[in-house]
N, C-alpha and C positions, 0 to 999 in steps of 0.2 A: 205960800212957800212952794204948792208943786207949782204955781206958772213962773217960778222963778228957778227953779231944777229944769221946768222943762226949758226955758229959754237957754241957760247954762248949758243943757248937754245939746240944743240945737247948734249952736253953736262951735263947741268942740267939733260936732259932727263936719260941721262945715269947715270948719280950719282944718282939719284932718284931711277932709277930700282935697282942697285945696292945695295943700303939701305933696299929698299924693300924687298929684297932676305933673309934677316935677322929679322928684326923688323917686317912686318906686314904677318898680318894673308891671308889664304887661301883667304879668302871673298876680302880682302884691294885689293890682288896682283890683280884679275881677275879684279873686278872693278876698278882699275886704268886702267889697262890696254883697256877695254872697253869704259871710257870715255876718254879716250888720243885715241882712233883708232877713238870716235865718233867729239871729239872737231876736232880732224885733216882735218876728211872727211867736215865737217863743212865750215870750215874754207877754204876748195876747193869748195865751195857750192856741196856738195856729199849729202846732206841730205834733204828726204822729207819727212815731215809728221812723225818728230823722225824717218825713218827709212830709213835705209842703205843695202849697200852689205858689207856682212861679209868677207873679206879676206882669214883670217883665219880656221884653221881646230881648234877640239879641243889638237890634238896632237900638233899646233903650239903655239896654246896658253899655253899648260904645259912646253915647251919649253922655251918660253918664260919667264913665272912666276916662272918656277924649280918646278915644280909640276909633281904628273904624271899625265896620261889621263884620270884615273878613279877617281882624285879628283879635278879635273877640270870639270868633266861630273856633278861629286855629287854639287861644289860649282854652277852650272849653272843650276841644276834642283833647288837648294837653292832658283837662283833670279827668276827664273820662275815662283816659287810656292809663292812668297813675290811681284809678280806682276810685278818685277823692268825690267825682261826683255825677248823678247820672239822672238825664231824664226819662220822663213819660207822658208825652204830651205837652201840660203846663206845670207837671207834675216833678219839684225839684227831689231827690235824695242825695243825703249826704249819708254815706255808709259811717264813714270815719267822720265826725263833726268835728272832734278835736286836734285833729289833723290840718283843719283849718282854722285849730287857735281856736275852735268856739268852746268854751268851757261845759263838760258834764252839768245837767241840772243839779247837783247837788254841789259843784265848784263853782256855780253862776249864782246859788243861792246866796254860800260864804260871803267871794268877792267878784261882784258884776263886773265886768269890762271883758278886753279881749287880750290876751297875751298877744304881745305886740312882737316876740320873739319868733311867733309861730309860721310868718312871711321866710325867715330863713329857713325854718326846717324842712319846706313845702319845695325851696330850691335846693335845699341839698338832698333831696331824695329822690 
């Protein structure tokens, strides 16, 4: 039953991105991407204190999103400067997590996933 949950939610994952490549904006791809690298590490108890080791380069992340590097760099000085997120080395924090739609550990416990409303409130702010 889990290699058949875990293929199921590979899957979403991949249709997700794949949609994504089309449909959402510069800001949507990066933050998704960030709260799906943050829920993950989470979800391995990888995180303290909102913050993490960043895996990623930002060449891996324009890779990733189909972006280049130099609008990858621009969308992440974007959430720097909007407070939403900030490094230190390899070192990601997320001050606000749910600001990027990632749910409170105790609203992730409830209902796992990601409020998928949270891409507009990230542009309206």
């Amino acid at each position: 039953m889990k290699l058949l949950r875990g293929v199921l939610e590979a899957h979403d994952r991949q249709t997700s991105w794949i949609v994504s490549l089309g449909r959402k904006s510069a800001i949507e791809r990066v933050t998704d991407l960030l709260a799906e690298l943050f829920q993950r590490m989470r979800s391995h108890k990888q995180i303290v204190e909102n913050c993490c080791t960043m895996p990623l380069t930002q060449q891996d992340i324009a890779d990733v999103v189909g972006l280049t590097p130099v609008h990858v760099n621009r969308v992440l000085g974007d959430l720097r400067s909007r407070g939403l997120v900030r490094f230190s080395g390899k070192t990601l924090h997320l001050p606000k997590p749910e600001a990027l739609g990632i749910p409170s550990l105790s609203q992730a416990e409830a209902a796992p996933g990601r409020d998928p409303a949270a891409d507009r409130r990230i542009l309206a702010a």
